[in-house]
TORDRENBA-874065 format. One line per field, with one value per residue: z, x, y of N, C-alpha, C in turn; residue number from 0; residue in three letters. Coordinates in Angstrom, 2 decimals. Each point is the difference from the previous one (the first is absolute). Layout:
<atoms>
n_zz	Z | ...
n_xx	X | ...
n_yy	Y | ...
ca_zz	Z | ...
ca_xx	X | ...
ca_yy	Y | ...
c_zz	Z | ...
c_xx	X | ...
c_yy	Y | ...
num	NUM | ...
residuo	ala | ...
</atoms>
This chain:
<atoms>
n_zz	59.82 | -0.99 | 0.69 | -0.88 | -0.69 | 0.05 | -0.84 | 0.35 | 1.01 | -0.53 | 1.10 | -0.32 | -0.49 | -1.01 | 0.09 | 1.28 | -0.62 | 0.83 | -0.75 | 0.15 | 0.12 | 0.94 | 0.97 | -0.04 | -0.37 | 0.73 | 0.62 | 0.03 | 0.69 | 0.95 | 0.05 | -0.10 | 0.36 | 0.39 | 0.06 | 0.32 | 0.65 | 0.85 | 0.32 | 0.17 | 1.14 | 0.24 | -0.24 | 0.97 | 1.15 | 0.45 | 0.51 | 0.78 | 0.51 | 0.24 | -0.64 | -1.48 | 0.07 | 1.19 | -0.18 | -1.11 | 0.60 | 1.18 | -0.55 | -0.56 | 1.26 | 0.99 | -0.73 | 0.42 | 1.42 | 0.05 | -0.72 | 1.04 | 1.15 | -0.33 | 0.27 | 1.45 | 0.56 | -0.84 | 0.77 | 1.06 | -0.06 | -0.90 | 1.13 | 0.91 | -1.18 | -0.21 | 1.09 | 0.35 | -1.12 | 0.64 | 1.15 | -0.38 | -0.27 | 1.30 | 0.61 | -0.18 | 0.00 | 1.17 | 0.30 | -0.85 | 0.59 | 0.86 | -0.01 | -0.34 | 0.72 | 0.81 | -0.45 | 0.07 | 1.52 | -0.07 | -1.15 | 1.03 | 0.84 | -0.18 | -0.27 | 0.98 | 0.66 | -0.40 | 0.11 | 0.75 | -0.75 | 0.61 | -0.02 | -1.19 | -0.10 | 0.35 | -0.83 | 0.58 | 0.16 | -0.24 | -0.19 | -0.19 | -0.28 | 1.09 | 0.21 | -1.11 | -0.85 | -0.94 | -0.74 | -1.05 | 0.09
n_xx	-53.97 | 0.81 | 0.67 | -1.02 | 0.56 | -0.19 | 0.76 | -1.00 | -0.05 | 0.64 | 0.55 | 0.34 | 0.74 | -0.53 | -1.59 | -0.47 | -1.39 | -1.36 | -1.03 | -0.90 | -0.87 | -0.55 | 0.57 | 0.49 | -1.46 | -0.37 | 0.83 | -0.19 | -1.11 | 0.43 | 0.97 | -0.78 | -0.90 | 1.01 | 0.40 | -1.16 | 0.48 | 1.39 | -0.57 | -1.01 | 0.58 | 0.67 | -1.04 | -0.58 | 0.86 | -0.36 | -1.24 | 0.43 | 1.00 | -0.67 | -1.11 | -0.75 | -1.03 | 0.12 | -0.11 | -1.49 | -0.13 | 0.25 | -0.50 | -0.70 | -0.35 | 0.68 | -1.35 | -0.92 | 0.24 | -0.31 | -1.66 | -0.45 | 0.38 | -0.32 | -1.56 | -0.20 | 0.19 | -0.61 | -0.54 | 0.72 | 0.28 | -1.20 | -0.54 | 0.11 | -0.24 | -1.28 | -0.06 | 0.24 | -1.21 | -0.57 | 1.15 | -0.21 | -1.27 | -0.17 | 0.81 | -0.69 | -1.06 | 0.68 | -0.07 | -1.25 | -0.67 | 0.73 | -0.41 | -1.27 | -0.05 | 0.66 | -0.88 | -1.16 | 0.60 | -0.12 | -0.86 | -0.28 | 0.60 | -0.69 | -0.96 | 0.18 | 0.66 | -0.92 | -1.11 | 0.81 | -0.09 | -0.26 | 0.86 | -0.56 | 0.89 | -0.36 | -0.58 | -1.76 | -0.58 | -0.47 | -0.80 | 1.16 | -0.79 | 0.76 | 0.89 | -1.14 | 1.08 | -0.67 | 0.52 | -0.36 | 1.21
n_yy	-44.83 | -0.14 | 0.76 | 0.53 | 0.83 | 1.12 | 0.00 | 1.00 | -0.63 | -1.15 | -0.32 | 1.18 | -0.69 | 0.39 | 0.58 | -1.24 | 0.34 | 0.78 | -0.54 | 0.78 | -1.16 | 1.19 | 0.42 | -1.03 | -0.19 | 0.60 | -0.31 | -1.18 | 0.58 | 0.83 | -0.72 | -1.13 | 1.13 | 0.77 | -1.10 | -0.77 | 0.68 | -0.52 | -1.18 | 0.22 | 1.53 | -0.79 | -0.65 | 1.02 | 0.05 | -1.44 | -0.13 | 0.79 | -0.71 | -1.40 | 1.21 | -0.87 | 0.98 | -0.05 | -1.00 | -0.06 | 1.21 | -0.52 | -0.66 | 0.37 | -0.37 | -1.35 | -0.24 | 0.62 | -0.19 | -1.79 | 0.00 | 1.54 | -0.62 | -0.58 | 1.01 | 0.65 | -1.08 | -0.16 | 1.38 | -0.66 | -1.44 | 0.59 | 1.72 | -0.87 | -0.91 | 0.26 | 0.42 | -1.07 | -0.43 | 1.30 | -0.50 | -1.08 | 0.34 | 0.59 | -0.52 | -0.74 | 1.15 | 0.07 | -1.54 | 0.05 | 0.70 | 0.23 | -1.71 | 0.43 | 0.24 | -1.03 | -0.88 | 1.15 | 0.06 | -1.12 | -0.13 | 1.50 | -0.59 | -0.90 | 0.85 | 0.66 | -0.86 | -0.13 | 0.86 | -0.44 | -0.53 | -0.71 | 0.24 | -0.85 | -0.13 | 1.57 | 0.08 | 0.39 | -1.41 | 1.12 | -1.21 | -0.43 | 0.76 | 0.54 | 0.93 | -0.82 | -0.04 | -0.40 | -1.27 | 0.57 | -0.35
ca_zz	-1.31 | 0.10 | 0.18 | -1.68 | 0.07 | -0.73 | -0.44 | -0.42 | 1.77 | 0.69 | 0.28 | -1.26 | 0.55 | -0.96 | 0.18 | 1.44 | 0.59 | -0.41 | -0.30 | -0.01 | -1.62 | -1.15 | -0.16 | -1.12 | -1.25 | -0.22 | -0.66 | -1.43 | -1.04 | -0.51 | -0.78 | -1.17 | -0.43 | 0.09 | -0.78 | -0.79 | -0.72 | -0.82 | -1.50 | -0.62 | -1.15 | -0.76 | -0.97 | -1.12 | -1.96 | -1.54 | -1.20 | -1.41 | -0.85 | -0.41 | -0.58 | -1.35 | 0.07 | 0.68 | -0.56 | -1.17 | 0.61 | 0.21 | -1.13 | -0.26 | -0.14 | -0.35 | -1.45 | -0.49 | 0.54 | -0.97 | -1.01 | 0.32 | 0.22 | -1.46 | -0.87 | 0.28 | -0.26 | -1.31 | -0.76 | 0.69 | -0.70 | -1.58 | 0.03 | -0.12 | -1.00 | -0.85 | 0.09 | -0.08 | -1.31 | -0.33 | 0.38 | -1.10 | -1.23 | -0.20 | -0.05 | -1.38 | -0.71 | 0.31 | -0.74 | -1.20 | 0.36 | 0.07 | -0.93 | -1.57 | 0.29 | -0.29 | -1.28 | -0.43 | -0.25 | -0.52 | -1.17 | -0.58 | 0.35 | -1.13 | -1.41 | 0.25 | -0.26 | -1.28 | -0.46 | 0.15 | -1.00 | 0.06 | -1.29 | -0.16 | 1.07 | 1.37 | 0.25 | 1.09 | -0.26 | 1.33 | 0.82 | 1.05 | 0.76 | 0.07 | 0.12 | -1.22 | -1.61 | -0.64 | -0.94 | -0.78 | -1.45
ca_xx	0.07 | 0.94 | -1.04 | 0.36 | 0.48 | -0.80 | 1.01 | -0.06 | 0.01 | 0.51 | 1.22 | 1.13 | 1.10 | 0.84 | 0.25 | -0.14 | -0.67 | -1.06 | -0.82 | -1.59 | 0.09 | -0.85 | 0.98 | 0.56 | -1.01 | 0.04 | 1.53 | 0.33 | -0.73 | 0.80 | 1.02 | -1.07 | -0.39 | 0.89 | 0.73 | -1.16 | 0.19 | 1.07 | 0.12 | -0.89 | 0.55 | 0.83 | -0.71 | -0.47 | 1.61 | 0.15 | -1.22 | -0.25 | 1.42 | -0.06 | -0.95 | 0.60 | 0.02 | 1.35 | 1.27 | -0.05 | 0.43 | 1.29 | 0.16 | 0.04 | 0.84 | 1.24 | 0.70 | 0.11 | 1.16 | 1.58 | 0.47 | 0.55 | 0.89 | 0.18 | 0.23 | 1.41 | 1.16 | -0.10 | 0.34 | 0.97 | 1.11 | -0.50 | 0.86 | 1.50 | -0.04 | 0.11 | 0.92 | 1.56 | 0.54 | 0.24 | 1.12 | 0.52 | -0.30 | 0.80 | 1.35 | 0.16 | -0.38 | 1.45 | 1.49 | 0.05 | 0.47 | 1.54 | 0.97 | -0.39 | 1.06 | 1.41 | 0.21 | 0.32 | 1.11 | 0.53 | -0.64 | 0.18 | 1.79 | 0.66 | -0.42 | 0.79 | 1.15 | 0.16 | 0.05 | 1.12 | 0.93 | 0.62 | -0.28 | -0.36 | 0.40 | -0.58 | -1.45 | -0.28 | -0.68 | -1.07 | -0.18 | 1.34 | 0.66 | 1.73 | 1.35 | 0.40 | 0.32 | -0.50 | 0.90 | -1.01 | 0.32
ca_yy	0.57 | 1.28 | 1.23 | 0.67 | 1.18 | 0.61 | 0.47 | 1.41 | 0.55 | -0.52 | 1.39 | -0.46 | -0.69 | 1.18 | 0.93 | 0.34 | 0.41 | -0.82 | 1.22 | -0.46 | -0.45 | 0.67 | 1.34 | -1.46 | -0.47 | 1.36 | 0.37 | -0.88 | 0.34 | 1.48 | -0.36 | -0.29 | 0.81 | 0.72 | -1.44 | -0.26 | 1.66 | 0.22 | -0.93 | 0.58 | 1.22 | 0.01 | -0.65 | 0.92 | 0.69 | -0.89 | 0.11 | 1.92 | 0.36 | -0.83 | -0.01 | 0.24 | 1.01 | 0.66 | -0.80 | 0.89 | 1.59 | 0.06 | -0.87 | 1.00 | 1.39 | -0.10 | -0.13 | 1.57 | 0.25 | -0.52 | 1.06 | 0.95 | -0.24 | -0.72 | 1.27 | 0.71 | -0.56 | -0.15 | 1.58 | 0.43 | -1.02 | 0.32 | 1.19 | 0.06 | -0.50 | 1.50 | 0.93 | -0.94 | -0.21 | 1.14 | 0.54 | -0.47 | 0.82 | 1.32 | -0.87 | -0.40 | 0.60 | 1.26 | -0.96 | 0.08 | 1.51 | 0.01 | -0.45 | 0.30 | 1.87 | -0.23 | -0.54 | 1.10 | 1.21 | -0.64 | -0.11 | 0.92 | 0.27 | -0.29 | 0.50 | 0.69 | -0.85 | -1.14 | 1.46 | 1.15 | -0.56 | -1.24 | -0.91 | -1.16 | -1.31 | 0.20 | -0.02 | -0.71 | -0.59 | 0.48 | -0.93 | -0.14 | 1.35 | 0.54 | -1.24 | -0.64 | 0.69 | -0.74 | 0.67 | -0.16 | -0.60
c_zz	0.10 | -0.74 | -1.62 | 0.28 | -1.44 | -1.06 | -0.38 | 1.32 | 0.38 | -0.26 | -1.87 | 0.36 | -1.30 | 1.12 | 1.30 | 0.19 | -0.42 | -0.85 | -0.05 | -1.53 | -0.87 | -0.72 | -1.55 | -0.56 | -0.63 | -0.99 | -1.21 | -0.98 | -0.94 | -0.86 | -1.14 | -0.70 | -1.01 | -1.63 | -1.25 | -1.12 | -1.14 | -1.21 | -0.66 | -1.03 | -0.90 | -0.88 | -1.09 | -0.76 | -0.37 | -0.79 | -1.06 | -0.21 | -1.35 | -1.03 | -1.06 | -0.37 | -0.06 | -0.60 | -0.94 | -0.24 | 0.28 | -1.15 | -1.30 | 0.19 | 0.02 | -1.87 | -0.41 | 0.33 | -0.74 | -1.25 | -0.50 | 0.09 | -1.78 | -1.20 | 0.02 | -0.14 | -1.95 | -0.78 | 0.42 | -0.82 | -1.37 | 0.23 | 0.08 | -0.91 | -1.11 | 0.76 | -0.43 | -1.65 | -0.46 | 0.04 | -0.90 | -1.44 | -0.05 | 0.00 | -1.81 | -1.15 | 0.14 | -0.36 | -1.52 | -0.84 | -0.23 | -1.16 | -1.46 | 0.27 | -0.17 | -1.78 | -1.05 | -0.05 | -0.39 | -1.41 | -0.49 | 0.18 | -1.13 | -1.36 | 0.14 | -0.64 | -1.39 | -1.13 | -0.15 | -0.90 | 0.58 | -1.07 | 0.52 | 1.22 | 1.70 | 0.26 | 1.15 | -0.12 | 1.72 | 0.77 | 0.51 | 0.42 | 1.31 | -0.57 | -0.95 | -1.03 | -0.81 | -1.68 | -1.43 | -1.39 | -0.22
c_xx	0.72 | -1.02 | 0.50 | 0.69 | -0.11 | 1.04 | -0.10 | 0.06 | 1.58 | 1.77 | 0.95 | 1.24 | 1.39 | -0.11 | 0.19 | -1.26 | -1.42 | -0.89 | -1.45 | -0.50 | -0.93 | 1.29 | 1.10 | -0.86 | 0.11 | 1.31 | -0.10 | -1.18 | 0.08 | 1.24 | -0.66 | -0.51 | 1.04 | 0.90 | -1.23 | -0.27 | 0.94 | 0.03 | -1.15 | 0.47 | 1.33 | -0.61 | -0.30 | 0.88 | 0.60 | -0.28 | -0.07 | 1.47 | -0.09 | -1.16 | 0.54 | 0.26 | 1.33 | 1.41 | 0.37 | 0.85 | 1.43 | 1.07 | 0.62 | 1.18 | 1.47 | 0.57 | -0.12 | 1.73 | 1.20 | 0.07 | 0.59 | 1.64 | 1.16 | 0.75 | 0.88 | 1.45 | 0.12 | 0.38 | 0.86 | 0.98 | 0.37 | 0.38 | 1.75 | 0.84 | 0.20 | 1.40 | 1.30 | -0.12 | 0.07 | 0.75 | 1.01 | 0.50 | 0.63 | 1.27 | 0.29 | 0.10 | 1.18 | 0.95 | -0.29 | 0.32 | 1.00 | 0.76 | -0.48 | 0.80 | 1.37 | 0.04 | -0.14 | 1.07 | 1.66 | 0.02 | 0.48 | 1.44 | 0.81 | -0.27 | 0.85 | 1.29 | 0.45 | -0.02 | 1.24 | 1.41 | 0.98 | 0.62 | -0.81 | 0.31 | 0.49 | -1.58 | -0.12 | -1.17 | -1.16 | -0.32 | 0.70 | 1.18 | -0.44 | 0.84 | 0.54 | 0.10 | -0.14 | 0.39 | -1.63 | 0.61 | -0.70
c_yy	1.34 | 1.43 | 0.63 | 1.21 | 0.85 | 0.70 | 1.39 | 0.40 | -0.65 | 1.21 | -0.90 | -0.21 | 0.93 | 1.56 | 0.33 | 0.90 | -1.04 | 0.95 | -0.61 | -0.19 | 0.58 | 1.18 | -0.81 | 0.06 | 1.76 | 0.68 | -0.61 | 0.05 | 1.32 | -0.70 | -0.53 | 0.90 | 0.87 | -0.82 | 0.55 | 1.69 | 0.25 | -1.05 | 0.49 | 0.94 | -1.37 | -0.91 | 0.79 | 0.80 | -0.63 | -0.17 | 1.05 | -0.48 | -1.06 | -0.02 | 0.25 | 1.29 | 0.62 | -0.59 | 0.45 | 0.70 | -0.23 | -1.01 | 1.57 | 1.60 | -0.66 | -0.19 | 1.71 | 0.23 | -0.19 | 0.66 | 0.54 | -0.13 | -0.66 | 0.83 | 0.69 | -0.33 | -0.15 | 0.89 | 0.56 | -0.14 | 0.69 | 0.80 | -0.42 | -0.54 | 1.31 | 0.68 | -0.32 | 0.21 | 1.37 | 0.76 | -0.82 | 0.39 | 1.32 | -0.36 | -0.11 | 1.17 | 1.41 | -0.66 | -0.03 | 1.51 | 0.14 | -0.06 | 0.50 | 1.79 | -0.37 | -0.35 | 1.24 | 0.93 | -0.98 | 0.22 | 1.35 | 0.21 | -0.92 | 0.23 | 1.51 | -0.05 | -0.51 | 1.28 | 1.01 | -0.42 | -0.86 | -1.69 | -1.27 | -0.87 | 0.07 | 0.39 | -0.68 | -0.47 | 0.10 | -0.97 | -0.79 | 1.02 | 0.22 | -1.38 | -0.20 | 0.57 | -0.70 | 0.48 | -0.12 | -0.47 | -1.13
num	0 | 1 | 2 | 3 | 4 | 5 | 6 | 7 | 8 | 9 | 10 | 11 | 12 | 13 | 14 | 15 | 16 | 17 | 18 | 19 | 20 | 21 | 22 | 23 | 24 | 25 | 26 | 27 | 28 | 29 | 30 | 31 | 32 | 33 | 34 | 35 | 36 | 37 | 38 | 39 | 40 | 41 | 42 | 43 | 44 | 45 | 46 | 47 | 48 | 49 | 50 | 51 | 52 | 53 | 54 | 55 | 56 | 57 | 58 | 59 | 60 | 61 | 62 | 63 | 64 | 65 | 66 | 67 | 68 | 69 | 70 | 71 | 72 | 73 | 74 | 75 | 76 | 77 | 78 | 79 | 80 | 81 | 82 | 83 | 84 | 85 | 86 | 87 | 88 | 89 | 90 | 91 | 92 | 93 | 94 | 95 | 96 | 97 | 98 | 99 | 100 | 101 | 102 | 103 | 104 | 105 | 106 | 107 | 108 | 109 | 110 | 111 | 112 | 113 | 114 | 115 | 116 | 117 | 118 | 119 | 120 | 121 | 122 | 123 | 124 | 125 | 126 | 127 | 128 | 129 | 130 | 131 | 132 | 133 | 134 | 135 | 136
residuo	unk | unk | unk | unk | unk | unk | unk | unk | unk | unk | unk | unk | unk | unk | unk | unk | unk | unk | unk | unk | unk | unk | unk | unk | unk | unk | unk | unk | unk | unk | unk | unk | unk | unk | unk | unk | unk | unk | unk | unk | unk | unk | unk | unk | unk | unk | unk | unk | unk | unk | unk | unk | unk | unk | unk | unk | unk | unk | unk | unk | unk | unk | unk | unk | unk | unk | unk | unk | unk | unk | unk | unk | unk | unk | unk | unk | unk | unk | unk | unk | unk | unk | unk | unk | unk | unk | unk | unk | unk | unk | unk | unk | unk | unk | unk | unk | unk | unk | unk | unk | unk | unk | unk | unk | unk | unk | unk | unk | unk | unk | unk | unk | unk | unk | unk | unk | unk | unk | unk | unk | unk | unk | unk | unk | unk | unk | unk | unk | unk | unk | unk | unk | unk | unk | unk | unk | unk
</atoms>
């Protein structure tokens, strides 16, 4: 009968050495131990990451966030909106300007004009003035 061999005594054929099989139960029970720790802690911050609670919460704050985020971008867009139609307006309101001052000293250059004895049929008809002589027969 062939003789048993003990596979925690017998020499390893990976590492080339032998070891005594308490010094092996020993080790691997420290590795067990050690394993048996780390899934443990990581059970447990699953557990607190994974509690309604918490989901809740973090549930929560990314919509506070996008919100936030929402908002800003919203009043942003609206300040720049206003500004653009306000700069507009002033645009508008120096081009209307203008032109109601040109149409005045116009108005008075040709009441001027028309004032100074001119006959009839060079008068100047102010609102297509310059340029134009406009006959009133």
């Amino acid at each position: 009968m062939a003789e048993e061999r003990n596979p925690l005594t017998a020499r390893s054929e990976t590492t080339g050495f032998t070891s005594e099989p308490d010094d092996d139960a020993a080790r691997l029970r420290g590795d067990i131990e050690r394993t048996r720790e780390q899934m443990s802690a990581t059970i447990d911050e699953l557990e607190a990451r994974l509690r309604p609670s918490n989901l809740l919460s973090q549930a929560k704050e990314t919509v506070k966030v996008k919100a936030t985020d929402t908002m800003n971008r919203v009043v942003s867009n609206a300040s720049d909106t206003a500004e653009r139609a306000a700069g507009q307006a002033r645009t508008s309101a120096r081009a209307a300007s203008a032109e109601a001052f040109c149409n005045l000293e116009r108005n008075r250059s040709a009441d001027r004009i028309n004032s100074s004895g001119l006959p009839p049929d060079l008068r100047i008809d102010a609102p297509s003035w310059p340029g134009t002589v406009v006959s009133t027969e």
